[in-house]
TIDOPA-755454 format. One record per residue (C-alpha): x, y, z; residue in three letters. Coordinates in steps of 0.001 Angstrom, whole numbers, plus 500000, padded with zeros to 6 digits. Each point is the difference from the previous one (the first is absolute). Layout:
<pts>
{xx = X, yy = Y, zz = Z, residu = ALA}
...
</pts>
This chain:
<pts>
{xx = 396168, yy = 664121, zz = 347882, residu = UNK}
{xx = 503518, yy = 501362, zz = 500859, residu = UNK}
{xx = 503122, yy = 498085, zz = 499208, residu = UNK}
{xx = 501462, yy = 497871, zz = 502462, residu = UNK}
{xx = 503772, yy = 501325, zz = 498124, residu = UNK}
{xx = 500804, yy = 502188, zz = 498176, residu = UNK}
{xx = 501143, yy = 499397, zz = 496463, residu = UNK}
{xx = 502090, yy = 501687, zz = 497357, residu = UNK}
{xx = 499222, yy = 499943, zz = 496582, residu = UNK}
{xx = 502752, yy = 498255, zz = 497772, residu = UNK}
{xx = 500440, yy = 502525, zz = 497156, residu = UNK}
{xx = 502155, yy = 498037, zz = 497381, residu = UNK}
{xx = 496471, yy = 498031, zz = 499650, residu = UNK}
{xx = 498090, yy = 500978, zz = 496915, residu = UNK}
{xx = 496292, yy = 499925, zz = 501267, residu = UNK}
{xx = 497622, yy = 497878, zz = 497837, residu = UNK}
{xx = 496765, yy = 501577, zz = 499155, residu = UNK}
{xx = 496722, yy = 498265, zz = 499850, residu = UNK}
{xx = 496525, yy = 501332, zz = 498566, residu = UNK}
{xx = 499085, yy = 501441, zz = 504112, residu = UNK}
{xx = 503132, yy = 499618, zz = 501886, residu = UNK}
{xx = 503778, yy = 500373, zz = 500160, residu = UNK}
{xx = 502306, yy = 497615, zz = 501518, residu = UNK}
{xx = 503341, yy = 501232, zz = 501765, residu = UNK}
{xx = 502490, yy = 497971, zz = 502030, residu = UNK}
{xx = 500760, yy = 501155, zz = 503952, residu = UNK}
{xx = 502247, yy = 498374, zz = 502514, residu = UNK}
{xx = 499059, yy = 499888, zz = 503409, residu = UNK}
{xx = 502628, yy = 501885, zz = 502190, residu = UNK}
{xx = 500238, yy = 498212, zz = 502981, residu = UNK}
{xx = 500324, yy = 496450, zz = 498277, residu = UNK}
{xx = 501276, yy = 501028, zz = 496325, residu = UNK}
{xx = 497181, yy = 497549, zz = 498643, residu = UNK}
{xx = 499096, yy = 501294, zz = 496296, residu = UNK}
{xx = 495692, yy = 500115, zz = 499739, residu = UNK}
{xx = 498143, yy = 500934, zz = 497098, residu = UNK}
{xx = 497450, yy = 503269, zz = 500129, residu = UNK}
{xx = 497359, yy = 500319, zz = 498035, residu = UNK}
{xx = 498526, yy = 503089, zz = 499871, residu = UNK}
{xx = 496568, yy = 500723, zz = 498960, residu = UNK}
{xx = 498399, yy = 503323, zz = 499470, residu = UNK}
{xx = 495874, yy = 500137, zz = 500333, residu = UNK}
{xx = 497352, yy = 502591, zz = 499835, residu = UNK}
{xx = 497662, yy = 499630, zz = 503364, residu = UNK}
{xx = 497233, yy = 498309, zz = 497637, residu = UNK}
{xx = 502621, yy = 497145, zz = 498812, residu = UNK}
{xx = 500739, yy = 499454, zz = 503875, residu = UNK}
{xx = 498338, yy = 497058, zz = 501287, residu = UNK}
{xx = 500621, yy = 498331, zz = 496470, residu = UNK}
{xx = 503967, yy = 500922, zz = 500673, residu = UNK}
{xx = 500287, yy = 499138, zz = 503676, residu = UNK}
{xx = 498568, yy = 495898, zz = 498991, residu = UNK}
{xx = 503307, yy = 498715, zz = 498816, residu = UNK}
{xx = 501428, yy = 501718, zz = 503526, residu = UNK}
{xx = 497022, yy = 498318, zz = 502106, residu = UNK}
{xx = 500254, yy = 496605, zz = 497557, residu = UNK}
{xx = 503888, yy = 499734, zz = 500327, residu = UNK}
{xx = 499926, yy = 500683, zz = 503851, residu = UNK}
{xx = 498203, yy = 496871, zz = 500368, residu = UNK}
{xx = 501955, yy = 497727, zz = 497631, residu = UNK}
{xx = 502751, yy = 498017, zz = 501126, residu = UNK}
{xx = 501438, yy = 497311, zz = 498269, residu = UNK}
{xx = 503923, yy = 498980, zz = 498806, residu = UNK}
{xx = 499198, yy = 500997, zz = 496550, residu = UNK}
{xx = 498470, yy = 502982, zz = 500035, residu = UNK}
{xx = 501768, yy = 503137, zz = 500540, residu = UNK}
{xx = 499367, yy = 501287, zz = 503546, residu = UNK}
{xx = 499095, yy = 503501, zz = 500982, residu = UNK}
{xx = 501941, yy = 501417, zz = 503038, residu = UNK}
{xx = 498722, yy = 502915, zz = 500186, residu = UNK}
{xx = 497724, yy = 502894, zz = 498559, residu = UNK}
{xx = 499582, yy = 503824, zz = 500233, residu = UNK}
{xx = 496772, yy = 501163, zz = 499000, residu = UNK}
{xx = 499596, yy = 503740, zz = 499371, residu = UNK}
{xx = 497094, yy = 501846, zz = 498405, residu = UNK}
{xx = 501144, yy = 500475, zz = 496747, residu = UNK}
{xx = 502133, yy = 496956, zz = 499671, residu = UNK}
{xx = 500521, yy = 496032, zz = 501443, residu = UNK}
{xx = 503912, yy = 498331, zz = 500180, residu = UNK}
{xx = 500135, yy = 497207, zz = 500685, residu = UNK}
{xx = 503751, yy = 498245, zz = 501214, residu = UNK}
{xx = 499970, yy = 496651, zz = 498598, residu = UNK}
{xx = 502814, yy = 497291, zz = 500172, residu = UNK}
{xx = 502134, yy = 499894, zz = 497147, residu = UNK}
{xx = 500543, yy = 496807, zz = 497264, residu = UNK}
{xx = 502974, yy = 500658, zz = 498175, residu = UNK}
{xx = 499734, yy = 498219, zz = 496696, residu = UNK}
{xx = 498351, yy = 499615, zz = 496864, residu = UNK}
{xx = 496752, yy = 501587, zz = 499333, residu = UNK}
{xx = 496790, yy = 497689, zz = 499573, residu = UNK}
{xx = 499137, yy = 501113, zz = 496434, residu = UNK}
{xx = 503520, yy = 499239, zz = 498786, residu = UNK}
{xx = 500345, yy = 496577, zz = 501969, residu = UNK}
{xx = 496254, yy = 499821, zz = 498168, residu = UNK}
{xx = 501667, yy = 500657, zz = 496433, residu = UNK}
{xx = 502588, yy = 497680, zz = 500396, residu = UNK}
{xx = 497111, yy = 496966, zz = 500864, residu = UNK}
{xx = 498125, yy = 501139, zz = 497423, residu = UNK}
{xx = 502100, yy = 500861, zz = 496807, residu = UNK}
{xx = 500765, yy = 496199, zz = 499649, residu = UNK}
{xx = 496709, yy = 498733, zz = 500195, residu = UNK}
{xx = 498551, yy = 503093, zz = 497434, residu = UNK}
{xx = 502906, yy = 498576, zz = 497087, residu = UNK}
{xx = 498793, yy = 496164, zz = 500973, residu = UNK}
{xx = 496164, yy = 501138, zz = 499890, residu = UNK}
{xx = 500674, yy = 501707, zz = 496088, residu = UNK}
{xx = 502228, yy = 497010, zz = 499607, residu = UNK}
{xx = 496462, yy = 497596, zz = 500536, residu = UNK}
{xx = 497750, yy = 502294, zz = 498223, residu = UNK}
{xx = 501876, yy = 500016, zz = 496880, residu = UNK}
{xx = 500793, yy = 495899, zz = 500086, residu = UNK}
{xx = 496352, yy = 499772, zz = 500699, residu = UNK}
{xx = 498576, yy = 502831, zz = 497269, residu = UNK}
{xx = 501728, yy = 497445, zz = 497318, residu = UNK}
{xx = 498848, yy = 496834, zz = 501088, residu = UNK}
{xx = 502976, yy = 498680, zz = 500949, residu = UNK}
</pts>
């Protein structure tokens, strides 16, 4: 699928990695809106496995989910141009939940491994 725009990459962005893709940062030209791309590299026996979360996301469309706008699918690799959410990451927003609880749930253990 060709993009509608074209976009630039924004190079002061430090591109996370994940175990199969990489995500980069690109602003669409014509309306300076900042998307995410994640980039996914596949050999042609991974393809049908790789091109689900494109044919899953396509049909998904709610306020809380991030929406794709678009997708270029090559033969050696998928990107797909998500929206971007600015903001915390979910495993730290996790860690912050959860850290409390963990000290409470030792706290509980120990009152309760003495009988008290």
């Amino acid at each position: 699928l060709p993009f509608p725009h074209q976009t630039h990459p924004l190079p002061a962005f430090a591109p996370p990695r994940g175990r199969f893709s990489v995500l980069t940062l690109c602003r669409d030209a014509e309306t300076s809106h900042v998307f995410a791309a994640k980039i996914t590299s596949y050999q042609s026996e991974q393809r049908q496995l790789v091109l689900r979360e494109y044919q899953l996301l396509r049909r998904l469309h709610h306020s809380h989910l991030v929406q794709l706008q678009d997708a270029l699918i090559a033969p050696s690799h998928v990107v797909l141009v998500e929206e971007l959410c600015p903001g915390k990451e979910l495993l730290h927003s996790l860690a912050v939940f959860l850290f409390p609880l963990v000290g409470l749930f030792a706290i509980i253990n120990n009152i309760s491994g003495k009988w008290i």
